[in-house]
C-alpha positions as CSV (number, residue, x, y, z in Angstrom):
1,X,75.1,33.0,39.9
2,X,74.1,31.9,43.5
3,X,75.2,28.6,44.8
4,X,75.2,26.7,48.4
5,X,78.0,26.0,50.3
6,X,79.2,22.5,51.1
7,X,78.7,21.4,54.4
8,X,78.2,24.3,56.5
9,X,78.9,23.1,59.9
10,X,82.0,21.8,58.9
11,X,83.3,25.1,56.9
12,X,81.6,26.9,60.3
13,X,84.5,24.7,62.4
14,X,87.2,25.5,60.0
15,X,86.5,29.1,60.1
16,X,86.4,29.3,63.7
17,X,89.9,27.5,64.4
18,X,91.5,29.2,61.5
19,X,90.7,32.6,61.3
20,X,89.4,36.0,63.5
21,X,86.2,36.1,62.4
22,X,83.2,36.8,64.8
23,X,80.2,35.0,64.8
24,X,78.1,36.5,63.5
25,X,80.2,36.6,60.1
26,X,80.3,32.6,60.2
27,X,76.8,32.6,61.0
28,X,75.5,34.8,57.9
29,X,78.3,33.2,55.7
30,X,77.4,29.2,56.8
31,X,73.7,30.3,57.0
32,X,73.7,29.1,60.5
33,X,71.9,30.5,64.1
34,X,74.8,32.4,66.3
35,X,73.7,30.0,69.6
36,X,74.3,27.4,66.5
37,X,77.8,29.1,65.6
38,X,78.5,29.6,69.9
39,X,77.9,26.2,70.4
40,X,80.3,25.2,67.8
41,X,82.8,27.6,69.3
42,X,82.3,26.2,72.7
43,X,82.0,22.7,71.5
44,X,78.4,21.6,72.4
45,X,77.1,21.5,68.9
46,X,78.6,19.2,65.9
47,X,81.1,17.6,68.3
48,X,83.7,15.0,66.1
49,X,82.8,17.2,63.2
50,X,85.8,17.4,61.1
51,X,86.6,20.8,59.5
52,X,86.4,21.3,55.7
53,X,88.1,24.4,54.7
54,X,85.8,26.4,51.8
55,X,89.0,27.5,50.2
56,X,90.4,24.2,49.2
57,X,86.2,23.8,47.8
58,X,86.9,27.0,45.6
59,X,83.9,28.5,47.3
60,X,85.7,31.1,49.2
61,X,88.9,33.2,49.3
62,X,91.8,34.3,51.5
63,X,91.1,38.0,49.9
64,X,87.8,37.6,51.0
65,X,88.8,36.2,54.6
66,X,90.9,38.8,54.9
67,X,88.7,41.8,54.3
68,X,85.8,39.9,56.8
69,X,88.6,39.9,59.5
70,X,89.9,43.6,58.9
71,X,85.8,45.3,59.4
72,X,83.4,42.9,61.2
73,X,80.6,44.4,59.5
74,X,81.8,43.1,56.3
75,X,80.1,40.3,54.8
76,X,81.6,37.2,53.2
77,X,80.2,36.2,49.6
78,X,80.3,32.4,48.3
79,X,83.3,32.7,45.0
80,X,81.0,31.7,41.6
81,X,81.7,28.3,40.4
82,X,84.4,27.7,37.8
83,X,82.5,25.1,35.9
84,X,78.9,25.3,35.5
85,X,76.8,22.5,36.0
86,X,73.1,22.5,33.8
87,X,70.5,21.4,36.6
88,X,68.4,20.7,33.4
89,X,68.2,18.7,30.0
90,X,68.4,21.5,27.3
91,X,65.9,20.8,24.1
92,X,67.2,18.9,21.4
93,X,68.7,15.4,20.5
94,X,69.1,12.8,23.4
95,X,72.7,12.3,24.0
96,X,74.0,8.7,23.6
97,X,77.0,7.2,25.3
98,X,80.0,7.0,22.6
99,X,79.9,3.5,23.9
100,X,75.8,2.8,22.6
101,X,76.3,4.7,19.2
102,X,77.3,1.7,17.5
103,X,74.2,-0.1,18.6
104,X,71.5,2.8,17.2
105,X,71.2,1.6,13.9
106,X,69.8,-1.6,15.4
107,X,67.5,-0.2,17.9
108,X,66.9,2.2,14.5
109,X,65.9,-1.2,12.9
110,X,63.7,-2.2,16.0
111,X,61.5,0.6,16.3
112,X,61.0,0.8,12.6
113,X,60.2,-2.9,12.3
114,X,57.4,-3.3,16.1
115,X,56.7,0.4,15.5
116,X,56.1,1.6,12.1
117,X,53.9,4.2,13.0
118,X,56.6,6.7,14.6
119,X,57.7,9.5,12.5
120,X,61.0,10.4,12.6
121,X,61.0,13.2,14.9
122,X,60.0,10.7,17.6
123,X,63.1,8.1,16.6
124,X,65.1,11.2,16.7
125,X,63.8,12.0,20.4
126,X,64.2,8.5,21.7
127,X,67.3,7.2,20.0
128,X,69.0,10.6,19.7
129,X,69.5,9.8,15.9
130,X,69.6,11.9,12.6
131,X,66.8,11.9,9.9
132,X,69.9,10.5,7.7
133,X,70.6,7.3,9.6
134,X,66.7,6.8,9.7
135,X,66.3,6.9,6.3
136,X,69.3,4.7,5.4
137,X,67.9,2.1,7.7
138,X,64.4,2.1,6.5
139,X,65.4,1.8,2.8
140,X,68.1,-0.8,3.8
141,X,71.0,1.5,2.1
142,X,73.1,1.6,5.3
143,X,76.6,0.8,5.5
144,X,76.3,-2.1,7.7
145,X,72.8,-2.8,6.4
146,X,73.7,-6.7,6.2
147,X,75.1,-7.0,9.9
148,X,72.1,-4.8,11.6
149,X,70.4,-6.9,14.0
150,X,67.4,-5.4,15.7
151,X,68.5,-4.5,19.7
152,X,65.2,-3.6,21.8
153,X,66.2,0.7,22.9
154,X,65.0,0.2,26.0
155,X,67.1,-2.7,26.8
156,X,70.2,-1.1,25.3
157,X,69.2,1.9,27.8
158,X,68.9,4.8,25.2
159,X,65.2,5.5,26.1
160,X,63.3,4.2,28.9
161,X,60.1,2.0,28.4
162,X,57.6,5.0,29.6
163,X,59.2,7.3,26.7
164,X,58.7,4.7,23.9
165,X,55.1,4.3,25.3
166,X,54.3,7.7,25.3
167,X,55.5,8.1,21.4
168,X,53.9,5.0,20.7
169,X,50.6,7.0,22.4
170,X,50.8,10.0,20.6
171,X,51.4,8.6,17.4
172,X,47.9,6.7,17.7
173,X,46.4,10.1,18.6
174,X,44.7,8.1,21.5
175,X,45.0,9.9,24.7
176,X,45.0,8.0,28.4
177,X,41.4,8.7,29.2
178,X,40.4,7.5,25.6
179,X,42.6,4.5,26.0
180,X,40.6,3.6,29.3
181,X,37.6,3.9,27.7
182,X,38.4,1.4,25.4
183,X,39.0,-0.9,27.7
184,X,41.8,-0.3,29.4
185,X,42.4,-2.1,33.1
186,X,40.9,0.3,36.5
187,X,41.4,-0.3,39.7
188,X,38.1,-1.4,41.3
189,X,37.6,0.4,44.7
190,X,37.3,-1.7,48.3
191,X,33.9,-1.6,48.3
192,X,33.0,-2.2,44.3
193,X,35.3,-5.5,44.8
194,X,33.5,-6.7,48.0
195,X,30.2,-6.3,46.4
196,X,31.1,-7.6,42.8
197,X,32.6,-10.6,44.8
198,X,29.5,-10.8,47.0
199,X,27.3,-10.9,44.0
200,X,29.5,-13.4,42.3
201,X,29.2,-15.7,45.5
202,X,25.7,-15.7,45.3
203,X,25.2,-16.9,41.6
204,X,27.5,-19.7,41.9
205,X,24.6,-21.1,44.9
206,X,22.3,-20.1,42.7
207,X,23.1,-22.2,40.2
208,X,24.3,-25.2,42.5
209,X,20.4,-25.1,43.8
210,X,19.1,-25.0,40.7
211,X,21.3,-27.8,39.0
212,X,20.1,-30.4,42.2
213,X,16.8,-29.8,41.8
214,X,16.9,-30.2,37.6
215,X,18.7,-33.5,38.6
216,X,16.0,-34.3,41.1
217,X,13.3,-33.7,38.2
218,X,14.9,-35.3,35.3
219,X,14.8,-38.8,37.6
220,X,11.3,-37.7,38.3
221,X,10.7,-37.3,34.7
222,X,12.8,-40.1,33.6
223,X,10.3,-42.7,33.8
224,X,11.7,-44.5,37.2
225,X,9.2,-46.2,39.3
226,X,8.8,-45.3,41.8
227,X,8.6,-47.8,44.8
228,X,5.5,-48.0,46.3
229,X,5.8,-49.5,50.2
230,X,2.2,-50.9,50.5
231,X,2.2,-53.0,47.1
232,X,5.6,-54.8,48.3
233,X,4.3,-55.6,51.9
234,X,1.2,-56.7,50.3
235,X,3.1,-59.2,48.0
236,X,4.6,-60.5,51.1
237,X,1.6,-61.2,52.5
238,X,-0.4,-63.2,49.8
239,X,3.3,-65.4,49.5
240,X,3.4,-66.0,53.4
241,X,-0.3,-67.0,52.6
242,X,0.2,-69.3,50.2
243,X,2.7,-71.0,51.9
């Protein structure tokens, strides 16, 4: 199994001050350019670098150094890893803290109780449960049936909100496009949102216009007299006249 070494300019500067390698053997075994590896040498390149030796890392040997130093053509191989690290979930039940497997019945309880529609296999996935536990808490015959209190998953930390949503999804059968086209929010572009604003705009003065004028022609068509200037200085007249 192939693995990186750890910090390669600073195993490059260990190798150089501690052993007879050439060069060009640091340079293949740090996966570094010879000027790169010269430079170190000389000390132009990585200067206040400490030195890390790749033995004490377990990623090299002295058997190996040794057989590098006695043939120069002889190239250096990184040791395998005593312990294995998976880069990748395997399939199968999430793993729980021991600390948070006390708390599953309750988020058991939860998700049974806001979410009745998940099957068991999806409980299973998200709490990292047994088809046991989920039954005793469903029917009410667990063990601490009478001290359950429902705890949210999410907040506990044993799933994370997008993994409840997407159970919660595919137990509806309703996939994302179908959910948008039920109504679901979209993002309006720059120039639908200027024009739907533009639009909006103009019917609020629309209407504004057309209210003052319905004011102005329900006091038309109210009844109101309407003051007419010649009658009034007439009336003046015929009372300066009569005086």
């Amino acid at each position: 199994m192939a693995t990186t070494l750890l910090m390669p300019k600073a195993t490059a500067v260990w190798l150089i001050d501690n052993t007879a390698l050439t060069f060009e053997q640091v340079a293949d075994f740090c996966s570094l350019h010879l000027l790169e590896v010269q430079g170190i040498a000389d000390g132009d390149v990585s200067g206040g670098v400490m030195g890390v030796s790749p033995i004490n890392n377990g990623q090299l040997t002295r058997d190996e150094i040794a057989k590098a130093e006695s043939d120069n053509s002889y190239k250096m191989k990184i040791s395998e890893p005593k312990v294995l690290i998976p880069t990748r979930r395997k399939k199968g039940p999430r793993y729980t803290p021991i600390s948070r497997r006390n708390e599953r019945p309750g988020a058991i309880k939860w998700i049974v109780r806001n979410h009745p529609e998940l099957k068991d296999a999806a409980i299973i996935r998200l709490v990292g449960t047994t088809k046991t536990t989920i039954a005793a808490v469903r029917e009410g015959t667990h063990w601490n049936s009478a001290n359950l209190n429902m705890l949210d998953p999410v907040t506990l930390g044993l799933c994370s909100q997008i993994d409840l949503d997407m159970e919660v999804r595919k137990s509806s059968g309703i996939s994302p496009d179908e959910e948008d086209a039920m109504g679901g929010t979209m993002l309006l572009s720059a120039e639908e949102a200027l024009s739907k604003s533009a639009h909006t705009l103009e019917d609020i003065m629309n209407i504004g216009q057309n209210s003052e004028l319905g004011e102005t022609d329900t006091k038309v068509n109210s009844g109101e007299d309407v003051i007419d200037a010649e009658s009034v200085f007439a009336n003046l007249k015929s009372i300066k006249k009569s005086d």
